[in-house]
PDB file as gemmi writes it, atoms N, CA and C in Angstrom:
CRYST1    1.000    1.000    1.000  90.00  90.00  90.00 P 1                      
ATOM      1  N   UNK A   1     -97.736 -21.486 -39.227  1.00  0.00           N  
ATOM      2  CA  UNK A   1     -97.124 -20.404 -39.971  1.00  0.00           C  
ATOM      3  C   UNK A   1     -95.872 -19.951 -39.227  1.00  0.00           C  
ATOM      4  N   UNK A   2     -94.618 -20.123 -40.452  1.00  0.00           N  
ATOM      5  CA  UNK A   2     -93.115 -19.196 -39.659  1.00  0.00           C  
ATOM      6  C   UNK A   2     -93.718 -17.759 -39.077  1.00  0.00           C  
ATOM      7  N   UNK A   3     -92.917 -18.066 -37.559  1.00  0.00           N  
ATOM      8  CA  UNK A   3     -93.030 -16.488 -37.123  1.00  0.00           C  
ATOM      9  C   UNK A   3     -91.289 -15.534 -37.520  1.00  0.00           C  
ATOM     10  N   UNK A   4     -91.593 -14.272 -37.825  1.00  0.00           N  
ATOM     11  CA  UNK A   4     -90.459 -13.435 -37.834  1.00  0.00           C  
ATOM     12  C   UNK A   4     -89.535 -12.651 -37.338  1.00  0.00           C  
ATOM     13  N   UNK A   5     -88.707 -12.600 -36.584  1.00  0.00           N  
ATOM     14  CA  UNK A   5     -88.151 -11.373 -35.336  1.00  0.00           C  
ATOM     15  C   UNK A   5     -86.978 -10.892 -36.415  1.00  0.00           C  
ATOM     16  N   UNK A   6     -87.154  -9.227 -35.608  1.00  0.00           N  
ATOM     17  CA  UNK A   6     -86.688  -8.782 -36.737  1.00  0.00           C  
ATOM     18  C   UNK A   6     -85.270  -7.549 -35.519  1.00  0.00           C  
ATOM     19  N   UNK A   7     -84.332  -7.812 -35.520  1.00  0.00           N  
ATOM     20  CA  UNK A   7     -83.191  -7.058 -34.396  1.00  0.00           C  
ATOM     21  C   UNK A   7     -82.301  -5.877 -35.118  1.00  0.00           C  
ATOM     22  N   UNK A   8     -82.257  -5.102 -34.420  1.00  0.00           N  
ATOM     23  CA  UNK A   8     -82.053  -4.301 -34.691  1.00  0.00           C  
ATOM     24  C   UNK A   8     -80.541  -3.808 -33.463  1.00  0.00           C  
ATOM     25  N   UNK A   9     -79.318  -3.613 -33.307  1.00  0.00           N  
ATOM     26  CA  UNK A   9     -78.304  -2.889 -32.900  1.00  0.00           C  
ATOM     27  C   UNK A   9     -77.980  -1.487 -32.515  1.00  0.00           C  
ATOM     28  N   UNK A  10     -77.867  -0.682 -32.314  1.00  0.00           N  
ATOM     29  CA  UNK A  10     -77.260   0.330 -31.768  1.00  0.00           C  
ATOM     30  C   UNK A  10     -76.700   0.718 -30.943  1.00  0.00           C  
ATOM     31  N   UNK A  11     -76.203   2.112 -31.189  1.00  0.00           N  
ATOM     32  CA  UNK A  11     -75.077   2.927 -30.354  1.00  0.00           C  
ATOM     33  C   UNK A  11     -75.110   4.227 -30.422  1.00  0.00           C  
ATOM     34  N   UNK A  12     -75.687   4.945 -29.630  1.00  0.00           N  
ATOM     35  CA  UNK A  12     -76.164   6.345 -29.898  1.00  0.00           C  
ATOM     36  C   UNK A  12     -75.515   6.713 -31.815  1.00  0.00           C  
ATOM     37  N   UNK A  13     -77.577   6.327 -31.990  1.00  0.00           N  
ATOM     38  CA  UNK A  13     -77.668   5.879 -33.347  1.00  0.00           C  
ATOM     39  C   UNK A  13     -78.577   7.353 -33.652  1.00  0.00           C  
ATOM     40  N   UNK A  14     -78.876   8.241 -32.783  1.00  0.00           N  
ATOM     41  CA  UNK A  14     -79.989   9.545 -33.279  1.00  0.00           C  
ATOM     42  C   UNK A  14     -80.400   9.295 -34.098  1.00  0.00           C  
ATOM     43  N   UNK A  15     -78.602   9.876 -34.757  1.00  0.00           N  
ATOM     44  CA  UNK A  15     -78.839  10.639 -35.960  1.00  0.00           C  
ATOM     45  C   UNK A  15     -79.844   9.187 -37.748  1.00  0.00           C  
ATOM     46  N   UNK A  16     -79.697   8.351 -37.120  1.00  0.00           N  
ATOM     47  CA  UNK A  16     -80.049   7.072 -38.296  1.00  0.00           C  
ATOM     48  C   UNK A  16     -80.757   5.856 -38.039  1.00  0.00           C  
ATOM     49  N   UNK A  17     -81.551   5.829 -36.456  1.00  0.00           N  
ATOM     50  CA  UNK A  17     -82.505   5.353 -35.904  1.00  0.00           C  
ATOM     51  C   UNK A  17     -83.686   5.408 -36.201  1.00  0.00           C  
ATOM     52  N   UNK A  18     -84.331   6.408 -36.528  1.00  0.00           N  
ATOM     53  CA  UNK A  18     -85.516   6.596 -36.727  1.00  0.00           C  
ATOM     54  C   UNK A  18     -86.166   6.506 -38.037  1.00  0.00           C  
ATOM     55  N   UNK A  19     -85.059   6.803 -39.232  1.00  0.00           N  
ATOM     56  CA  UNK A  19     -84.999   6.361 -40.601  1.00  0.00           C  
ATOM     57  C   UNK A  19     -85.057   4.680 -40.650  1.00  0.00           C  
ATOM     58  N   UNK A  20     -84.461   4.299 -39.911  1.00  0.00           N  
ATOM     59  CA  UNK A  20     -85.039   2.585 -39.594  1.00  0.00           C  
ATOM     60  C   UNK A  20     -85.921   1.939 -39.718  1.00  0.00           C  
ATOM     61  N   UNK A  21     -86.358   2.519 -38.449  1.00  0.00           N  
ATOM     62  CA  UNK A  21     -87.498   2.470 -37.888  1.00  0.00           C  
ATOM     63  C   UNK A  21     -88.888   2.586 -38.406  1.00  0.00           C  
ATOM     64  N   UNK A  22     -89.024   3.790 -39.232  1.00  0.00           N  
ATOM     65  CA  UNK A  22     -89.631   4.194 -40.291  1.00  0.00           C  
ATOM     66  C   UNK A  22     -89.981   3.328 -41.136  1.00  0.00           C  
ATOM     67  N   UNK A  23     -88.585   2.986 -41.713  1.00  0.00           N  
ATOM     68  CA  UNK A  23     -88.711   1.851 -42.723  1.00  0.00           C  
ATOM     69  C   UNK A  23     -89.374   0.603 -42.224  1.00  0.00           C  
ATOM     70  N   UNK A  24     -89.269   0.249 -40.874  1.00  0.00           N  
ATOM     71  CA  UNK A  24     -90.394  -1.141 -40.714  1.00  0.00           C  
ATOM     72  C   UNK A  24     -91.823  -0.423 -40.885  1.00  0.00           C  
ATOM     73  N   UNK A  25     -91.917   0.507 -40.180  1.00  0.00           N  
ATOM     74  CA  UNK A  25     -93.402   0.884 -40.077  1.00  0.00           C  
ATOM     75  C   UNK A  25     -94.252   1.543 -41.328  1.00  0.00           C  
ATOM     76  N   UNK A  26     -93.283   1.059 -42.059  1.00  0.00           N  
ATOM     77  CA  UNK A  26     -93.928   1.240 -43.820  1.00  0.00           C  
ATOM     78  C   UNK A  26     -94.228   0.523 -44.552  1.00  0.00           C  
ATOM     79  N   UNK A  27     -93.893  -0.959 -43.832  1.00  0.00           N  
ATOM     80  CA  UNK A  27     -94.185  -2.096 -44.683  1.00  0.00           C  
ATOM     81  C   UNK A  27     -95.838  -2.594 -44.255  1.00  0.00           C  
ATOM     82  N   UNK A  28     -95.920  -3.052 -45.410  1.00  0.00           N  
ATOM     83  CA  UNK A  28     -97.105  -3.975 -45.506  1.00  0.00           C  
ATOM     84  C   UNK A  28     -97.314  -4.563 -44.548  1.00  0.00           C  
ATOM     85  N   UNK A  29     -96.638  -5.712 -43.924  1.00  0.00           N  
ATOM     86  CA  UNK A  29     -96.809  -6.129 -42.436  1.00  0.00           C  
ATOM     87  C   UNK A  29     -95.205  -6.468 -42.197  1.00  0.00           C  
ATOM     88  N   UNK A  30     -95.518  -6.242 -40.766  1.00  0.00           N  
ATOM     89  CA  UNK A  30     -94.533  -5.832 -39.980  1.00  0.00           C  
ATOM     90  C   UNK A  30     -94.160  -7.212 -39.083  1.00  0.00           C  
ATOM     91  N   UNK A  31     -92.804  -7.718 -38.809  1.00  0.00           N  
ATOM     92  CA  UNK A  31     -92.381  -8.961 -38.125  1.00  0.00           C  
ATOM     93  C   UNK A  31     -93.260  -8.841 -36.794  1.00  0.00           C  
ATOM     94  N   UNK A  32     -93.229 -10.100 -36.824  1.00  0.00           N  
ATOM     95  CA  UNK A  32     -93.976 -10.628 -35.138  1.00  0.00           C  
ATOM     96  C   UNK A  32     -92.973  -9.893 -34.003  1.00  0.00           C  
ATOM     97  N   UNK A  33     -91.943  -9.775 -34.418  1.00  0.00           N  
ATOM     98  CA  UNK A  33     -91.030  -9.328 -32.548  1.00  0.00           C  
ATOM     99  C   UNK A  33     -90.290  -8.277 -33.593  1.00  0.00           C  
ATOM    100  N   UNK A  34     -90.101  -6.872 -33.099  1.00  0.00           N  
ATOM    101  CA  UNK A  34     -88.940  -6.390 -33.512  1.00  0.00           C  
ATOM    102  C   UNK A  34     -88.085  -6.042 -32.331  1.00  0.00           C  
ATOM    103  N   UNK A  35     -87.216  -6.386 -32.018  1.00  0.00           N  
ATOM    104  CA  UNK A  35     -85.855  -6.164 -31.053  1.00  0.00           C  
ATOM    105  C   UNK A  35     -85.102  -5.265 -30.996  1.00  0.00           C  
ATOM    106  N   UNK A  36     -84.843  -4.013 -30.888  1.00  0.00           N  
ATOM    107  CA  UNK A  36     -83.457  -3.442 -30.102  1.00  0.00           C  
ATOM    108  C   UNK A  36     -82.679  -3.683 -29.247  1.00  0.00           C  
ATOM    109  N   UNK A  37     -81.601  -4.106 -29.576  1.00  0.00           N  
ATOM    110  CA  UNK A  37     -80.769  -3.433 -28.255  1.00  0.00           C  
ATOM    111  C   UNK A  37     -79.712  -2.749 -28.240  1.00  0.00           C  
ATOM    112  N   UNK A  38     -79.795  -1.710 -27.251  1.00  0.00           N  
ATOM    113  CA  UNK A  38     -79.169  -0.505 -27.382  1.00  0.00           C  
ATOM    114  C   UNK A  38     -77.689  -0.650 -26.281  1.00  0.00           C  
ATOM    115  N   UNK A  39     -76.763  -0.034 -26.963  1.00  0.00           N  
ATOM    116  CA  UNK A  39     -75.270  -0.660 -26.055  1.00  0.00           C  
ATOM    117  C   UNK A  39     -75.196   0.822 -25.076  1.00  0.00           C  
ATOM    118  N   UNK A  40     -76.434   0.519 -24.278  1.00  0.00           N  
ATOM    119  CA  UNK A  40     -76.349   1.810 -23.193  1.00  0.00           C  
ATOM    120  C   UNK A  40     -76.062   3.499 -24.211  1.00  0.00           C  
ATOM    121  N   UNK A  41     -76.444   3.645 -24.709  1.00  0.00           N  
ATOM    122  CA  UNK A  41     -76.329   5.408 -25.606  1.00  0.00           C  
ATOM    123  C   UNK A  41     -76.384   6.380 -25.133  1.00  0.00           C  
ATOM    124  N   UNK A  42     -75.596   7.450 -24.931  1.00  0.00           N  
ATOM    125  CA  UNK A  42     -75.921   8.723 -24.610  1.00  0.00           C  
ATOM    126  C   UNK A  42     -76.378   9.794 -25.176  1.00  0.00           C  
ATOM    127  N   UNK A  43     -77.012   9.428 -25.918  1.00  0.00           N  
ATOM    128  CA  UNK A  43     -77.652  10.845 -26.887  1.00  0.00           C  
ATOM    129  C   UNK A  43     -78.695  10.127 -26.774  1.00  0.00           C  
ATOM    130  N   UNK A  44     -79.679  10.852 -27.400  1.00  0.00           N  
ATOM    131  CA  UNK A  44     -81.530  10.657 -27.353  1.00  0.00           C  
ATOM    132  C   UNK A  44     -82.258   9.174 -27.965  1.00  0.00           C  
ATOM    133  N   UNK A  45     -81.145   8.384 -28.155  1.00  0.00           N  
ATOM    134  CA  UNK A  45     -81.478   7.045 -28.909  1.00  0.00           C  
ATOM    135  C   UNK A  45     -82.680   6.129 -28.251  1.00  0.00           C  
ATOM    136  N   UNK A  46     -82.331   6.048 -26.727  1.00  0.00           N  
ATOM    137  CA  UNK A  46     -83.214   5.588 -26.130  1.00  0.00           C  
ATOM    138  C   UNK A  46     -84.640   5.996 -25.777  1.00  0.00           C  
ATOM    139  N   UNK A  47     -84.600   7.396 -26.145  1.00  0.00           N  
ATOM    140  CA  UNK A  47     -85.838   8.217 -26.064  1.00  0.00           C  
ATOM    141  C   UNK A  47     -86.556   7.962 -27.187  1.00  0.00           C  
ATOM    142  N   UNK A  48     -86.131   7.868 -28.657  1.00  0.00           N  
ATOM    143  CA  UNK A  48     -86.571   7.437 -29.765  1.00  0.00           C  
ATOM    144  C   UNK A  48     -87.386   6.122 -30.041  1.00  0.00           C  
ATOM    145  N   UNK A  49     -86.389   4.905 -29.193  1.00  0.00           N  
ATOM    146  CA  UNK A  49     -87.293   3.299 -28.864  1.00  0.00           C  
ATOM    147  C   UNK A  49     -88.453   3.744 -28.511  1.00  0.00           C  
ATOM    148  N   UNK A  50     -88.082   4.221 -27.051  1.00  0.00           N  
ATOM    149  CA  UNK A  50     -89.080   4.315 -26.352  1.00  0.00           C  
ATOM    150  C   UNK A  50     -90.358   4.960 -26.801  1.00  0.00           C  
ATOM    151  N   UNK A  51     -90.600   5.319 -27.844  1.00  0.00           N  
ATOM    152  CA  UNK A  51     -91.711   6.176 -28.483  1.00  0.00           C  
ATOM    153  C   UNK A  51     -92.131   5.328 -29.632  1.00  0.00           C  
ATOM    154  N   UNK A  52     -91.129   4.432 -30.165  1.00  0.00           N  
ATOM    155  CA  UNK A  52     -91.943   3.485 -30.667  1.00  0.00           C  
ATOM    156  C   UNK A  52     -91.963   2.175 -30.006  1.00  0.00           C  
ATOM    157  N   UNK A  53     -91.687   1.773 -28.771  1.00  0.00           N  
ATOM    158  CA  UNK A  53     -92.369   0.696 -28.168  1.00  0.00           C  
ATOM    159  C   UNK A  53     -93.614   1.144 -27.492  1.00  0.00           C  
ATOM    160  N   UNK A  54     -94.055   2.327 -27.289  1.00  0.00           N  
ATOM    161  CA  UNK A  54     -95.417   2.921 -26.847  1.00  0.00           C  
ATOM    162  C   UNK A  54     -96.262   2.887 -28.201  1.00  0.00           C  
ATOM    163  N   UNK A  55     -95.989   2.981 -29.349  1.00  0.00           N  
ATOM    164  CA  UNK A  55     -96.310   3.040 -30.470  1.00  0.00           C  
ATOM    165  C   UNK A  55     -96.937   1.614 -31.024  1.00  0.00           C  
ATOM    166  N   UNK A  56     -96.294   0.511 -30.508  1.00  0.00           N  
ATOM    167  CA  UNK A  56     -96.636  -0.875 -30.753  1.00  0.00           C  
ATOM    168  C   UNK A  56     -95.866  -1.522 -31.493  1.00  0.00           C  
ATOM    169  N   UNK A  57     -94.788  -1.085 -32.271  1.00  0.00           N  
ATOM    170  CA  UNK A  57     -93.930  -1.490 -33.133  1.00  0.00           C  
ATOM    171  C   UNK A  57     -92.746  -2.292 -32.465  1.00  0.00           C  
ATOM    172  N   UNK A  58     -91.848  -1.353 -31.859  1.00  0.00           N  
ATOM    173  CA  UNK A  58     -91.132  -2.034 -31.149  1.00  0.00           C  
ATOM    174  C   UNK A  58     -91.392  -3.276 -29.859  1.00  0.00           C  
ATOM    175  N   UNK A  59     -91.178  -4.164 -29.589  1.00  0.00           N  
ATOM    176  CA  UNK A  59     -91.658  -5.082 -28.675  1.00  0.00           C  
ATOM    177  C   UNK A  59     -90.948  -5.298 -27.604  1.00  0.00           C  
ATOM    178  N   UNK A  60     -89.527  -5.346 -27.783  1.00  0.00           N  
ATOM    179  CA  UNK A  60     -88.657  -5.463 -26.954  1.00  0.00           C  
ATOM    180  C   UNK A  60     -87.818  -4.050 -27.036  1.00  0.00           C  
ATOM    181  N   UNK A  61     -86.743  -3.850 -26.115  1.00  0.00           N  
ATOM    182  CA  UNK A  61     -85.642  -2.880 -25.882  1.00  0.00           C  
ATOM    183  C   UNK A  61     -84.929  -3.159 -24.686  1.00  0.00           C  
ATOM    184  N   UNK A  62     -83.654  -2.925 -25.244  1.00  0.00           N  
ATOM    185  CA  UNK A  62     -82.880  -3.524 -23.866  1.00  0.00           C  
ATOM    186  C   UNK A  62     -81.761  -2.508 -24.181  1.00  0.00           C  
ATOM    187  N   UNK A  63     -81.070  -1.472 -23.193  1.00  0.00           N  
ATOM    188  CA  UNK A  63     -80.709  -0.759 -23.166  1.00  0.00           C  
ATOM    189  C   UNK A  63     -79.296  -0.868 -22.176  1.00  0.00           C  
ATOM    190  N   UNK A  64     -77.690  -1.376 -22.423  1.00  0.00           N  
ATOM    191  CA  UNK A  64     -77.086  -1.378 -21.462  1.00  0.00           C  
ATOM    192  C   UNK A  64     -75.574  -1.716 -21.871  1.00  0.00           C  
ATOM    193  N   UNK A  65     -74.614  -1.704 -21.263  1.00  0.00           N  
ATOM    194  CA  UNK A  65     -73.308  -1.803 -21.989  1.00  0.00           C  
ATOM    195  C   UNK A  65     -73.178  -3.307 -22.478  1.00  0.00           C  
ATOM    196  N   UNK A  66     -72.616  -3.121 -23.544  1.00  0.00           N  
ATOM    197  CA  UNK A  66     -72.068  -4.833 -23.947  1.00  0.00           C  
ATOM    198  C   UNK A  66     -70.976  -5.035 -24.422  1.00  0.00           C  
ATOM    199  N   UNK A  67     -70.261  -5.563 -24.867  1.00  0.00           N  
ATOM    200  CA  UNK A  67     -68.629  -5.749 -25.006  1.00  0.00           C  
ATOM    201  C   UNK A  67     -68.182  -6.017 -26.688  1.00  0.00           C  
ATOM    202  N   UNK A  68     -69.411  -4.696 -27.608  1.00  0.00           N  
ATOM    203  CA  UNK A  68     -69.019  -4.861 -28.834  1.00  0.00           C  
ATOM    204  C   UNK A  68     -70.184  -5.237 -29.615  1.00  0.00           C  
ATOM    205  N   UNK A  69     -70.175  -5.550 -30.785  1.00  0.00           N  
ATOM    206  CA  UNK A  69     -71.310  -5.074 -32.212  1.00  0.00           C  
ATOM    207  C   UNK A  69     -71.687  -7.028 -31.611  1.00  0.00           C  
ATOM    208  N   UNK A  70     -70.560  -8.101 -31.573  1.00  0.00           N  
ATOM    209  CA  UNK A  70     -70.803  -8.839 -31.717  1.00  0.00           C  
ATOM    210  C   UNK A  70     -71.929  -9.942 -30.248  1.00  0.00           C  
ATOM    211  N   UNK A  71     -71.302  -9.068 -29.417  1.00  0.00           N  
ATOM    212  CA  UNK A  71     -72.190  -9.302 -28.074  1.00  0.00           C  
ATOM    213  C   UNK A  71     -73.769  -8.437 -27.968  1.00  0.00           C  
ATOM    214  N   UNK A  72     -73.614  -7.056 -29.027  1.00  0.00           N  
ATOM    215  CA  UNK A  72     -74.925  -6.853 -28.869  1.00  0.00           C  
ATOM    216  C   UNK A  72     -75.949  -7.474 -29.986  1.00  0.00           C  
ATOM    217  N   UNK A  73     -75.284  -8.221 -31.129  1.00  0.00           N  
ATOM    218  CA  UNK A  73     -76.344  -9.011 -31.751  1.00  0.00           C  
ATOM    219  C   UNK A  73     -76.204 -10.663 -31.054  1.00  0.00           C  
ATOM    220  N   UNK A  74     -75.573 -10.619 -30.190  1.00  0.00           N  
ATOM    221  CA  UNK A  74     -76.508 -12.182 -29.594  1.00  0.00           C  
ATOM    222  C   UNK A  74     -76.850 -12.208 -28.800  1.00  0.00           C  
ATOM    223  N   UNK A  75     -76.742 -10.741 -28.076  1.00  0.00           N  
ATOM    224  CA  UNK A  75     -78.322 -10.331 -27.381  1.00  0.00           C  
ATOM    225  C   UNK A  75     -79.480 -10.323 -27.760  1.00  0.00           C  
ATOM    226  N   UNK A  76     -79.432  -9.787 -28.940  1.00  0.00           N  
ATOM    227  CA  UNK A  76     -80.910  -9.637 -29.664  1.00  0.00           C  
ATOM    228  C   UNK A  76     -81.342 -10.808 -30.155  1.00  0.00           C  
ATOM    229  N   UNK A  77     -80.709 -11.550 -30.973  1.00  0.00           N  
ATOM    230  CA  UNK A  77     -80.909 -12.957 -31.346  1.00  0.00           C  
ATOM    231  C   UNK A  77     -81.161 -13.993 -30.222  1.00  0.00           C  
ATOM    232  N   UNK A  78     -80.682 -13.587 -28.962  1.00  0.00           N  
ATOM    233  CA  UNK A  78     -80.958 -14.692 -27.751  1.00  0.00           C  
ATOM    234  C   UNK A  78     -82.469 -14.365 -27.554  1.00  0.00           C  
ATOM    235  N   UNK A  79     -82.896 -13.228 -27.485  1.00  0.00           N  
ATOM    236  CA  UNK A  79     -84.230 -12.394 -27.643  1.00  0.00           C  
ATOM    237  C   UNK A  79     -85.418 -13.199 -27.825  1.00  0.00           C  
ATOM    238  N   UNK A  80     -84.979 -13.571 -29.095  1.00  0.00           N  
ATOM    239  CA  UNK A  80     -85.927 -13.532 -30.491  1.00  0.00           C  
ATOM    240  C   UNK A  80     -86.802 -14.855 -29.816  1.00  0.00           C  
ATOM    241  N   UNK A  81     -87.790 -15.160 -30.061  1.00  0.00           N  
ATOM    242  CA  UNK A  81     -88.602 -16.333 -29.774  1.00  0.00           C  
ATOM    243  C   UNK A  81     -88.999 -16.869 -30.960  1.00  0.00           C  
ATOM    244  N   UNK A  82     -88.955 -16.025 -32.260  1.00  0.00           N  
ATOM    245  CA  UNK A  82     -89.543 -16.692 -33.614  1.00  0.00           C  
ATOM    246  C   UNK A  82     -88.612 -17.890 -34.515  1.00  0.00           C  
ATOM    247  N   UNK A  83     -89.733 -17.907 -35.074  1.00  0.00           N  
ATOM    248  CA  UNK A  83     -88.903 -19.138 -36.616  1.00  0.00           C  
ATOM    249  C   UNK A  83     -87.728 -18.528 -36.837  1.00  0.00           C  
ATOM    250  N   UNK A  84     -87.508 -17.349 -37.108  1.00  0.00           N  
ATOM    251  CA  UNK A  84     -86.918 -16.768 -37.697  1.00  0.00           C  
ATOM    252  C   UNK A  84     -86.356 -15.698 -37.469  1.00  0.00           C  
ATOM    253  N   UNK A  85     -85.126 -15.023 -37.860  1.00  0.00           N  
ATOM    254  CA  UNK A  85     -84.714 -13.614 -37.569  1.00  0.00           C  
ATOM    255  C   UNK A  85     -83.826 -12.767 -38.469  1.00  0.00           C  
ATOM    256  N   UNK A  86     -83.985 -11.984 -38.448  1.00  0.00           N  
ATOM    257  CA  UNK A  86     -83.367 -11.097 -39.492  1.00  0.00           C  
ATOM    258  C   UNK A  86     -83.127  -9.574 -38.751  1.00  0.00           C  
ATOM    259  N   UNK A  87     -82.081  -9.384 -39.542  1.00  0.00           N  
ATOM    260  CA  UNK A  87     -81.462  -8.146 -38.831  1.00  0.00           C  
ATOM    261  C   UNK A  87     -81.136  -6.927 -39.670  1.00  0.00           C  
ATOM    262  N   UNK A  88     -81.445  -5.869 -39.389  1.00  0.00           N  
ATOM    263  CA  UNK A  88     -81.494  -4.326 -40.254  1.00  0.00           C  
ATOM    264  C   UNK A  88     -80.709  -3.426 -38.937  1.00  0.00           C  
ATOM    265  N   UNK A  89     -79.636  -3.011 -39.948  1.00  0.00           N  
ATOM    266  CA  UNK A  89     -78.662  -2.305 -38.690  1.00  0.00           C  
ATOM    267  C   UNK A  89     -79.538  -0.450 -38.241  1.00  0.00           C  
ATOM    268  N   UNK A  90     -78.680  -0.088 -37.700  1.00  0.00           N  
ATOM    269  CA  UNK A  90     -79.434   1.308 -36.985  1.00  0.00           C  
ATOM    270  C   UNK A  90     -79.327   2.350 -38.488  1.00  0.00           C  
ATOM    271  N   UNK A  91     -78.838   1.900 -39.435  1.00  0.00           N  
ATOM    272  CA  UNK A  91     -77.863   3.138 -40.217  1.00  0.00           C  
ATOM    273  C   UNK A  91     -78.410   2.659 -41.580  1.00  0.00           C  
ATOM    274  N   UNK A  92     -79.488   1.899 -41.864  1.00  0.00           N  
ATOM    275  CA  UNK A  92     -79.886   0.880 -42.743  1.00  0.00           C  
ATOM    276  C   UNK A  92     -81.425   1.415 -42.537  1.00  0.00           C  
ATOM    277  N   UNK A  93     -82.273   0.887 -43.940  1.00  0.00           N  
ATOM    278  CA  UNK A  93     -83.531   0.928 -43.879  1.00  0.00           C  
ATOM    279  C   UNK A  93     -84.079   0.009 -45.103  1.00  0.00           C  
ATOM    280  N   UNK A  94     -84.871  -0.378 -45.116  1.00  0.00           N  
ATOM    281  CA  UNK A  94     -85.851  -1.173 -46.169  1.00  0.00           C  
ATOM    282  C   UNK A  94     -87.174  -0.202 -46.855  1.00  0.00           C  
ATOM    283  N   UNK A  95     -86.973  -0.654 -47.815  1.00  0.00           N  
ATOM    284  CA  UNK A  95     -87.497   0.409 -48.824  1.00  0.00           C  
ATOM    285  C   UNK A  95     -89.152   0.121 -48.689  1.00  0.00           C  
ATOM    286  N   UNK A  96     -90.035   0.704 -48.815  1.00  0.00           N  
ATOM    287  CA  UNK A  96     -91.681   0.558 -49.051  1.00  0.00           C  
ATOM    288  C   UNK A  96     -91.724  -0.654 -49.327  1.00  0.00           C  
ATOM    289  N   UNK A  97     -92.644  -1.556 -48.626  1.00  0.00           N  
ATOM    290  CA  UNK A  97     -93.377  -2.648 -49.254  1.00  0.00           C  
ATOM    291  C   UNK A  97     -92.412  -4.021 -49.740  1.00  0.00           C  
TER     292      UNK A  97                                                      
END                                                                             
């Protein structure tokens, strides 16, 4: 069976992180890996992961400067160990089910 990783981007994202986030943890089932990585943030973004990688949802988080949108998704994608990957930005959500 395809496995799924599912990455996720940000940048002191507060304010539209957790509406995300949400949105995975509403689905029916949830990807094998979900990924953050965070381009080092100064507002509470990282405090937010961190409450759902204690939570079980999040799997990974990597938290640190990177050199742009395009270096922090092939971080996450270098990440990924699955079949597969798909990506839902910080400011984005997927609807129920």
């Amino acid at each position: 069976m395809a496995t799924i990783a599912l990455t996720t981007i940000c940048f002191n994202a507060e304010a539209t992180l957790q509406r995300c986030m949400n949105s995975v943890k509403a689905q029916v089932s949830n990807p094998d890996e979900y990924i953050i990585v965070d381009g080092k943030s100064h507002d509470s973004t990282p405090v937010l992961i961190a409450k759902e990688m204690e939570s079980g949802l999040v799997s990974r988080f990597v938290s640190e400067p990177d050199e742009g949108i395009s270096d922090a998704f092939n971080k996450a994608w270098n990440l990924a160990k699955s079949d597969y990957v798909a990506t839902l930005n910080a400011d984005d959500w997927v609807d129920e089910n």
